[in-house]
N, C-alpha and C positions, 0 to 999 in steps of 0.2 A: 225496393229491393236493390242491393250498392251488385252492381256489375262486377264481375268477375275478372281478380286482377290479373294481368300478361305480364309478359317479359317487359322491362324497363318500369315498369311500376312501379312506385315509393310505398313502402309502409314500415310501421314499428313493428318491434318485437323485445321478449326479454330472453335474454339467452341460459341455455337450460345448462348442459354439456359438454365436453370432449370429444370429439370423436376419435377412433384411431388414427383417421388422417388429418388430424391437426384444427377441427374446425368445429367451430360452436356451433350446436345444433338450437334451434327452437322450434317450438309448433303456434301454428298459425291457423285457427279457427279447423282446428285437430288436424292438420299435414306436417310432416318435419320440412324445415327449412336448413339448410345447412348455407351459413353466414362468412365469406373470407373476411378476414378481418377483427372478428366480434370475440368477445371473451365470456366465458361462462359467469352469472350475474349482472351482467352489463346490458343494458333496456337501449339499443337502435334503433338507428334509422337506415334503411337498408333500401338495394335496391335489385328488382328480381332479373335476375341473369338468364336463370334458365327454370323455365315450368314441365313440370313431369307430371306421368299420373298417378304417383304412388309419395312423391317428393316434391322440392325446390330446390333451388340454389340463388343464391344472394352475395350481394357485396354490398359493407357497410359504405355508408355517405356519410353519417353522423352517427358520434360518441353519444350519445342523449346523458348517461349516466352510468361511467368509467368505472371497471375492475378495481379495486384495489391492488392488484396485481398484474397491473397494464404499466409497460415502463415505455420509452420511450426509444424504438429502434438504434444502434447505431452505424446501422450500414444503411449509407442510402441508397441503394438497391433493391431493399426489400419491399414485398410486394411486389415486382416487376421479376426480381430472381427466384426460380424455383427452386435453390439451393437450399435455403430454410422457410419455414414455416409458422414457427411461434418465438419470432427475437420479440416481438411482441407483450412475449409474456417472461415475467422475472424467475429466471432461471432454477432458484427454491420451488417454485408453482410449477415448474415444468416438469419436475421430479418427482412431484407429487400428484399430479394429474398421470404421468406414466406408470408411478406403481397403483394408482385406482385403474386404471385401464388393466393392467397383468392380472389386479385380484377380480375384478368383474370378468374376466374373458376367461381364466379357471375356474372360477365358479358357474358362469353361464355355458361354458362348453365341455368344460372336462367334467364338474361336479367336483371340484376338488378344492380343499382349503388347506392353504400350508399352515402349519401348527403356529409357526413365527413367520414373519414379512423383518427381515433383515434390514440395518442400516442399508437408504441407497449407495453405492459408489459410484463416485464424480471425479471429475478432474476440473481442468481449468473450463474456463466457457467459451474463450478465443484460443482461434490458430491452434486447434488443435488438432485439425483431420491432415494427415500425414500420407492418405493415398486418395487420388477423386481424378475424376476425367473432365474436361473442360471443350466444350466444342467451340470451333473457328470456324467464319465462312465469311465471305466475300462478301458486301452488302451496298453496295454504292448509293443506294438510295438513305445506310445511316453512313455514310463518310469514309466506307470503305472496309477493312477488315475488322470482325467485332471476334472478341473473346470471352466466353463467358460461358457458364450453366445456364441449361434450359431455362424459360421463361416458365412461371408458373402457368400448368395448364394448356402445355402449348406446344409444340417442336420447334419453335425458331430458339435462337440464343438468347441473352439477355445480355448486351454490350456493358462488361465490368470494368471500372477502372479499380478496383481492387477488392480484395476479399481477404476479412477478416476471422472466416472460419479456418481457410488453407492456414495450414503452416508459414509462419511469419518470413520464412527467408524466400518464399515465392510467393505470397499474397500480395507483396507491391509491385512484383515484377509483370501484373500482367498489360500496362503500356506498353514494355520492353517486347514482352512476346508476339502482341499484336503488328509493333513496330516491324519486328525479326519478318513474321509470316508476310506483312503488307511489301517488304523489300524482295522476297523471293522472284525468280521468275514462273513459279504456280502459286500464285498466293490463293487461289480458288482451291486448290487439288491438296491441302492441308487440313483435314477436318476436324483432328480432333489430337489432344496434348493429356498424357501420363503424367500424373504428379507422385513421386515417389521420394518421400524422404525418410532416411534412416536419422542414427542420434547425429551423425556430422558430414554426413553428405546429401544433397538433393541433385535427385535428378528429374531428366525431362524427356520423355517420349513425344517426339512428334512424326504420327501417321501421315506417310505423303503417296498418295495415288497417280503421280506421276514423277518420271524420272527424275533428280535434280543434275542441276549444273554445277561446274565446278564453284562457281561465284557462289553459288547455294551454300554448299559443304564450308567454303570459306567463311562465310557469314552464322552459319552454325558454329564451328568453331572460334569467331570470336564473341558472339554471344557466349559461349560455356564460358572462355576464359575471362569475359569481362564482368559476369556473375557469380564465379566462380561454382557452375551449374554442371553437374555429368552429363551432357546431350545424347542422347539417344536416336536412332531413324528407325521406323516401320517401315518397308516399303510395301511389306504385305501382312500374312498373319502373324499371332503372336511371337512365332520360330523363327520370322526374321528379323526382331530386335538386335541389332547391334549397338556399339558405342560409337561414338566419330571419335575419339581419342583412343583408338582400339587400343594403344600398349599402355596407359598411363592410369587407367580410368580405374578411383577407389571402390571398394566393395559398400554396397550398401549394408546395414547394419544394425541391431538396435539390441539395446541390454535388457534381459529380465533376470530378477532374481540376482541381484548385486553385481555380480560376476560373470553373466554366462551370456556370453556374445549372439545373436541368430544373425546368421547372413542372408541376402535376401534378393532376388533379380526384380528391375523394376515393373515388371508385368506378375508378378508371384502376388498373390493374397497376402494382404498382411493385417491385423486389428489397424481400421483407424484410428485409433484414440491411446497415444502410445500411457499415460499416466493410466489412463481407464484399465487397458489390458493389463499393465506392472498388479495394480491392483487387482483385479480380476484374477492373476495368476497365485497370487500370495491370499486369495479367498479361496480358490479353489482347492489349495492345501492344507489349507485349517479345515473347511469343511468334512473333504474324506481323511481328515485325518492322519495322514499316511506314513504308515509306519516301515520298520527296515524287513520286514515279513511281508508286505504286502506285493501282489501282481496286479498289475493297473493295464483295463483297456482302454485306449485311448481313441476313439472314433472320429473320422472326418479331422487328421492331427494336424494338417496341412506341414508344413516346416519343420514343426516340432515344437507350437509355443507354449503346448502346455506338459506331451508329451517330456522335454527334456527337463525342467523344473521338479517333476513327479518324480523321475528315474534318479534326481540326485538323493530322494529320502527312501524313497520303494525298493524292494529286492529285483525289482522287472515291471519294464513297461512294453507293453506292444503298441504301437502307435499306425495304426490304418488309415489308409487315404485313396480317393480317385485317382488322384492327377500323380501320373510316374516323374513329371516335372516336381513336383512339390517331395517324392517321397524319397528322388536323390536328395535334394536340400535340405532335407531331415536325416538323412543318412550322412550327410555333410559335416551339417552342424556337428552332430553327435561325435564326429570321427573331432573335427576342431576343440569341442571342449573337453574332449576324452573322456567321452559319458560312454560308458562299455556293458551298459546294461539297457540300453534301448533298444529294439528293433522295429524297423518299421517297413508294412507291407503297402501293395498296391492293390487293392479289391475294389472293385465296383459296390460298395456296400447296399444298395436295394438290390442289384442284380444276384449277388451271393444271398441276401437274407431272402429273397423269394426263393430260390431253388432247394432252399433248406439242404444245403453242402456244407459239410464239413470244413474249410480253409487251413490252412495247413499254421496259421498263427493261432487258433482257437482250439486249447485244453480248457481243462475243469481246473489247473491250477488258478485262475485268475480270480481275484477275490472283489473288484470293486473295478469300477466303468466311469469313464467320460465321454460324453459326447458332445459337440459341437457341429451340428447339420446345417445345412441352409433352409433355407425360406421353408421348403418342403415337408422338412421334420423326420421323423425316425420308427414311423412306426413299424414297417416289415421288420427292422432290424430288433427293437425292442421286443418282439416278439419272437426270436431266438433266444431269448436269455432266459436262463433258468435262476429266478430268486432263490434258491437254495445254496445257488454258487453265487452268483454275484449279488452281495449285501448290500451294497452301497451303490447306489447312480447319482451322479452329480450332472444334470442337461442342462447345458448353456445354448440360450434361443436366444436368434436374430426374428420372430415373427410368434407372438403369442399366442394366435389361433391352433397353430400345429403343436406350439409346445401344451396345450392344455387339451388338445386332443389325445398326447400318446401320452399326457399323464394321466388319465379316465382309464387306460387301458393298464397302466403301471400300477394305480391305486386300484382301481374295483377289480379287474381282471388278476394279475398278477400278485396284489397283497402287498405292496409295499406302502411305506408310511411318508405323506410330503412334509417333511419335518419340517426344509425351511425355502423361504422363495425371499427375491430381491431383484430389484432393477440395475440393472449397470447402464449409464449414462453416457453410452457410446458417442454418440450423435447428439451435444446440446443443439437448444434453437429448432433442432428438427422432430415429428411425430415418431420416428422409429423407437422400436422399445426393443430395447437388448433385456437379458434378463437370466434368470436360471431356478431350476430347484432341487433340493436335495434330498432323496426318496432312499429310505434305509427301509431293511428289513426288520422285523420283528424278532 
């Protein structure tokens, strides 16, 4: 009888799957093993990390017999940084493994099958994330200040000399950043850096938990000017972002829909993926359609990115949000491009749709809905709507479990039709699946 294998133990396997967080699964004398490293079809050599009683965990030692769809990383980082997870895999494969995830996850949870699975939309596969947090910490035992995204699996950092998913006008700069933090005098009291780029400015928040000196501020100020970089300081919460170039400092920025400017603060929510989003915004108006009669809700609107696109073909849009920071800068916006048919309110949206109240922005005139929720999903709220008034819902998801949750409830409950679903490719290289579906009435 062969003993029973532990942690650090070598054995093969052939890999079965995907999982949603990015890792080939296989089973091993009937246990699932979930493999970093390994690619679904691909027969390992692996080595066991962690033994559970229900599971495994494993990290490949050897390729035995390679993906066709295994390419060859080109950050050398990866593996060590938790930033991405599948540069591993050829970015066509990674599209296609994300929308088998979407259609398995509506079907296994919601019961729901969209009539059409829609072209994916992509963008570029580098330098495309235009907002991300980046931690620093003092580390003397690796050479002093490191910069970087978490390590996979782990809370320390991962020491980057550069990253090629950030935005190309700051992804070389992080020696430069390192350099900055290492010359301060709290190079320890700095823990973590805002990356915020618009179409032609970037900027840089750095959170500092202890006082700086004047040499500090100095040195911040010639870093911006010698990167030509907006610097920013936190000394505490979000509220107290300032600029260090308080009278100079250009407005961040970014164009959707050819024309129509959004302005944007560098702590403000913004899509990471500025091509993904353009496109996103120009899918979301073909699908509802939107004609010069129509009233469009617009849910969780943040700034207005999809909100003010809508308002320029819709008779009215009401655009809803949390955050009273977010729904000035929607009211901003709309006042800058002189869009005079938007409004936008500030409601707690689970806390209004559980109390079942009235809000003073919701009549019966509204004929078609958007939403875009977080992680959470929308169901107290979808359950305020009456399909008789509103025909059309267009729900853009950041997390597939919830969105195939309130569409179970939108399709069997409520009667509406999932006409059509599709992936948006927010996040290449990494497991996240953005995505959406388009539910009409009958």
């Amino acid at each position: 009888m062969t003993a029973a294998l532990k942690s650090g133990d070598l054995d093969v396997a052939r890999m079965e799957s995907l999982t949603h967080e990015g890792l080939a699964v296989a089973h091993v004398d009937g246990k699932a093993v979930f493999i970093h490293g390994s690619l679904p079809g691909e027969t390992v050599r692996f080595r066991y990390h962690k033994k559970r009683r229900r599971y495994d965990v494993g990290v490949v030692t050897e390729i035995l017999d390679p993906s066709a769809d295994r390419v060859t990383p080109p950050c050398l980082h990866f593996g060590e940084c938790g930033g991405c997870s599948l540069q591993h895999l050829e970015p066509t494969a990674q599209v296609a493994a994300k929308q088998a995830i979407l259609v398995e996850t509506l079907q296994r949870i919601g019961h729901v099958v969209p009539e059409m699975m829609a072209a994916p939309v992509t963008g570029p596969a580098w330098h495309y994330r235009r907002r991300a947090r980046l931690g620093a910490r003092l580390v003397p035992k690796k050479g002093g200040v490191i910069v970087g995204f978490r390590e996979r699996q782990s809370s320390y950092i991962a020491p980057l000399q550069s990253c090629i998913i950030l935005d190309a006008r700051v992804g070389s700069l992080i020696p430069a950043i390192r350099d900055l933090i290492a010359g301060l005098s709290c190079p320890d009291r700095v823990p973590q850096i805002e990356v915020a780029a618009g179409d032609s400015v970037m900027a840089l928040v750095f959170r500092h938990i202890s006082p700086l000196t004047d040499d500090d501020l100095s040195a911040f100020r010639r870093f911006g000017t010698t990167y030509g970089i907006s610097v920013y300081l936190q000394p505490a919460g979000p509220a107290s972002v300032y600029p260090i170039h308080s009278h100079d400092t250009p407005a961040l920025e970014y164009a959707v829909d050819t024309d129509l400017m959004l302005q944007f603060s560098p702590t403000d929510f913004v899509q990471i993926n500025a091509s993904v989003n353009a496109q996103m915004i120009s899918r979301a108006i073909d699908l509802l359609a939107v004609n010069g009669e129509d009233r469009i809700l617009d849910f969780f609107c943040g700034l207005g990115n999809f909100s003010l696109p809508l308002a320029r073909r819709a008779r009215h849009v009401a655009g809803v949000e949390g955050s009273d920071v977010l729904v000035l800068q929607a009211q901003e916006n709309a006042r800058r491009n002189g869009i005079r048919n938007a409004e936008f309110f500030r409601e707690d949206l689970y806390v209004a749709a559980s109390a079942r109240t009235t809000p003073c922005w919701w009549n019966d005139g509204f004929n078609k809905a958007l939403l875009d929720p977080p992680r959470s999903g929308a169901m107290e709220l979808i359950k305020t709507f009456d399909p008789e008034v509103i025909r059309s819902i267009l729900y853009v998801s950041c997390y597939p479990a919830t969105l195939a949750r309130d569409a179970e409830y939108l399709v069997h409950v409520q009667g509406y039709r999932p006409e059509i679903g599709g992936v948006l490719d927010m996040f290449p290289h990494t497991s996240h699946v953005e995505s959406y579906v388009l539910f009409q009435r009958p």
